[in-house]
C-alpha positions in Angstrom: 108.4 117.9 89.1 106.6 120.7 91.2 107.9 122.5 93.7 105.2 121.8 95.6 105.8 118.0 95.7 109.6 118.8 97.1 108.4 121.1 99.2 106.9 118.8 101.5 109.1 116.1 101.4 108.4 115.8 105.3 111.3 117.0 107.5 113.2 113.7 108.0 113.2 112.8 104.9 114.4 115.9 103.7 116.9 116.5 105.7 118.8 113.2 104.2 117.4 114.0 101.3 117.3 117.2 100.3 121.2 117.2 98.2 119.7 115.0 95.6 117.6 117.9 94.4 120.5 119.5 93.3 122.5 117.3 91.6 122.7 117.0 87.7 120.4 113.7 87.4 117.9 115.4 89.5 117.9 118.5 87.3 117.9 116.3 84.2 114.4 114.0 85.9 113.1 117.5 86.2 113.4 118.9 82.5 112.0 115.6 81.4 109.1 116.1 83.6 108.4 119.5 82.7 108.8 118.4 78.7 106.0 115.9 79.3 103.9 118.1 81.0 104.0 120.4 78.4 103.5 118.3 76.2 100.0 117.5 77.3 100.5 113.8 78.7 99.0 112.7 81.2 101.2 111.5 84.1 101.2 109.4 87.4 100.1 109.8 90.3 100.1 113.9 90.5 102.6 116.0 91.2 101.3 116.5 94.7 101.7 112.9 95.3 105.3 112.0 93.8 106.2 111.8 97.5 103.3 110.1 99.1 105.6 107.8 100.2 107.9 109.8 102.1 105.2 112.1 104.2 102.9 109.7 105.0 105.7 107.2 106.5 107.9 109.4 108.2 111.5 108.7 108.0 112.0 108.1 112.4 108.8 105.8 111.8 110.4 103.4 109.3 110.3 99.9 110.5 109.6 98.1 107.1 110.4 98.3 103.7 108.3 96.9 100.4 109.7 97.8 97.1 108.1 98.3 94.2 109.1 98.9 90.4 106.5 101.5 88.6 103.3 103.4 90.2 100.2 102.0 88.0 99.6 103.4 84.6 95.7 103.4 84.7 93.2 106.1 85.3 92.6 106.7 89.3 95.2 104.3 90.8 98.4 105.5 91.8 98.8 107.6 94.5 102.2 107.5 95.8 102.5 103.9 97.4 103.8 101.4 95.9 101.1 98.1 95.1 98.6 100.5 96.9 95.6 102.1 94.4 92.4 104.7 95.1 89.7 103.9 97.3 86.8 102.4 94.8 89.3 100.8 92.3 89.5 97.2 91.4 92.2 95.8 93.6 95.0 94.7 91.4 95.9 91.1 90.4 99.2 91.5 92.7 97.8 92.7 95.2 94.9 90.4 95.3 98.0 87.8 95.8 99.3 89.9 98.4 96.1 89.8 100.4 96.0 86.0 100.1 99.2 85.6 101.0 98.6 87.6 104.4 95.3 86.0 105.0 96.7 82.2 104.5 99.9 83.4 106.8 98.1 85.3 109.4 94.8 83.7 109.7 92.9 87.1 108.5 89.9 86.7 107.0 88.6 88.4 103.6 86.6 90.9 105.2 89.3 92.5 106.5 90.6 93.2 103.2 88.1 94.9 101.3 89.9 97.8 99.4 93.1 98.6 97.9 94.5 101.8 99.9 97.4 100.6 102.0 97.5 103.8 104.0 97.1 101.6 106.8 100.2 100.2 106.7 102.2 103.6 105.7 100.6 105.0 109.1 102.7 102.1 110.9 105.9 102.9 109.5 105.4 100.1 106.0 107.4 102.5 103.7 105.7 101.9 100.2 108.3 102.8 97.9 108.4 102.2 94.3 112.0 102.5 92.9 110.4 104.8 89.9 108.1 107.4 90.9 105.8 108.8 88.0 104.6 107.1 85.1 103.0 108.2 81.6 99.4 107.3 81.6 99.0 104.0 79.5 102.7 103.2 79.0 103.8 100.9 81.8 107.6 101.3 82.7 107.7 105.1 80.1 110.1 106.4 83.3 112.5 104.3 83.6 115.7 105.6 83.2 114.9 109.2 83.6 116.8 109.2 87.2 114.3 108.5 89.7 115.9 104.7 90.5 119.2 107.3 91.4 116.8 108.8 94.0 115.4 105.7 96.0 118.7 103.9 95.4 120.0 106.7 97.5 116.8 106.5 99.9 117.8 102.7 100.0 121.5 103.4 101.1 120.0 106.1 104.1 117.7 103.7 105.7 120.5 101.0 105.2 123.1 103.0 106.8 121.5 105.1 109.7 118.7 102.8 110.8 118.9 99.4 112.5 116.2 96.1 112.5 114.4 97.7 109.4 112.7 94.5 107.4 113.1 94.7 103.7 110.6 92.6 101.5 111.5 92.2 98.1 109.7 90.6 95.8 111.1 89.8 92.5 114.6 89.9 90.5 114.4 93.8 90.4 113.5 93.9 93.7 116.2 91.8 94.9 118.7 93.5 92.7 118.2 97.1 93.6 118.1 95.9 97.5 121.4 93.7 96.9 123.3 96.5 99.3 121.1 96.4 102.6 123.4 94.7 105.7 121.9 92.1 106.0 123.8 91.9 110.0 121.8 95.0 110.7 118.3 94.5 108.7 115.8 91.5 108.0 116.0 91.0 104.3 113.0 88.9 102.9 112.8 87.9 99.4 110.3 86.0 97.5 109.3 85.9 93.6 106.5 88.7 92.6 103.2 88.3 93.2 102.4 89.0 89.8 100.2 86.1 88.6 102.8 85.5 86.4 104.8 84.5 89.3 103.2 84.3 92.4 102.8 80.8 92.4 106.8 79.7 92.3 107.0 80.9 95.8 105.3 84.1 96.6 102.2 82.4 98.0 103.8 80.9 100.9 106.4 82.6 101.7 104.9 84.0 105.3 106.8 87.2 104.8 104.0 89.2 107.1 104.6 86.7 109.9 108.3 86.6 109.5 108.1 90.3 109.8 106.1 90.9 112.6 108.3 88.4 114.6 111.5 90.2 113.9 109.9 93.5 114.8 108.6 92.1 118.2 112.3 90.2 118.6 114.2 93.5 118.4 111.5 95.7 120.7 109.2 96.8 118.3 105.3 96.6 117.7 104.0 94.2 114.9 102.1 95.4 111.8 98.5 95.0 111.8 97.8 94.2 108.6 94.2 94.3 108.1 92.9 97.2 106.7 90.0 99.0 108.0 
């Protein structure tokens, strides 16, 4: 892990973060990311980016949640947020469901959906997170286990504890599982199978989480989530 990716965990953020850097598991995530590195794999996204996340959606700005598993294991797509890829890549089979499933719920037309890069939402306070945060180029799920699902466990338990009206969408068993300890008497918890092709169909498409959202948001004093993306 770089310095230079911690040291711009943006001030929020860091300032309810910044003990987990310390502590053993974090040390250990560290080592292993150095041994790769030397190693001469190829990981995801760059160091730079391991936080995307974090200082793009500031931590005051959080007003929704989507959680994601692994960043993408092919050349030139992750970046930092979760489902999110590079402008001019091929837009994922996931998140070609994800588009439908806003466009169907929302009345948004195709056009407005024309690339991949969900820095649009992050702007508005979506907080992209995928529960692991690197990946080895090629090997889908190589991190697992290495400590980072420690890290946004803990990021999980912050936003659950200090914030109020945050909406959670989680999509899938690991999804659900990881986000089993949000209140749901202080938070909007939306769940939903993945929109993996694999899975999409049993319920994700359908499940008007975008709308659902937006109307809690507005219900509790807050703006709504344009989700197009320009």
């Amino acid at each position: 892990m770089s310095t230079e990716a911690q040291i711009r965990l943006e001030p929020g953020w860091k300032s309810r973060l910044e003990g987990e850097f310390e502590k053993p598991y974090m040390r250990d995530l560290k080592e292993f990311l150095r041994q790769e590195m030397s190693l001469r794999k190829v990981i995801y996204p760059k160091g730079s980016e391991y936080f995307s996340a974090f200082n793009t959606t500031a931590f005051d700005q959080v007003r929704v949640v989507i959680l994601g598993q692994d960043p993408y294991h092919g050349p030139d797509q992750a970046h930092g947020l979760c489902f999110s890829v590079q402008h001019g890549i091929e837009i994922p089979p996931s998140l070609v469901n994800i588009f439908k499933e806003i466009q169907s719920d929302l009345g948004l037309a195709p056009a407005d959906f024309k690339h991949g890069h969900l820095r649009a939402w992050a702007d508005q306070g979506v907080l992209l997170l995928n529960s692991v945060l690197t990946v080895e180029a090629g090997r889908a799920a190589s991190h697992q286990g290495r400590g980072w699902e420690t890290f946004t466990d803990r990021v999980i338990a912050v936003l659950n504890e200090t914030k109020e009206h945050v909406v959670f969408m989680l999509w899938g068993a690991y999804a659900q599982k990881k986000g089993a300890v949000i209140d749901e008497a202080r938070h909007l918890v939306l769940r939903a199978p993945h929109p993996s092709p694999l899975s999409a169909h049993r319920g994700f498409l359908g499940c008007r989480h975008f709308s659902k959202a937006n109307a809690y948001l507005v219900q509790h004093g807050l703006d709504p989530v344009d989700w197009r993306l320009p």
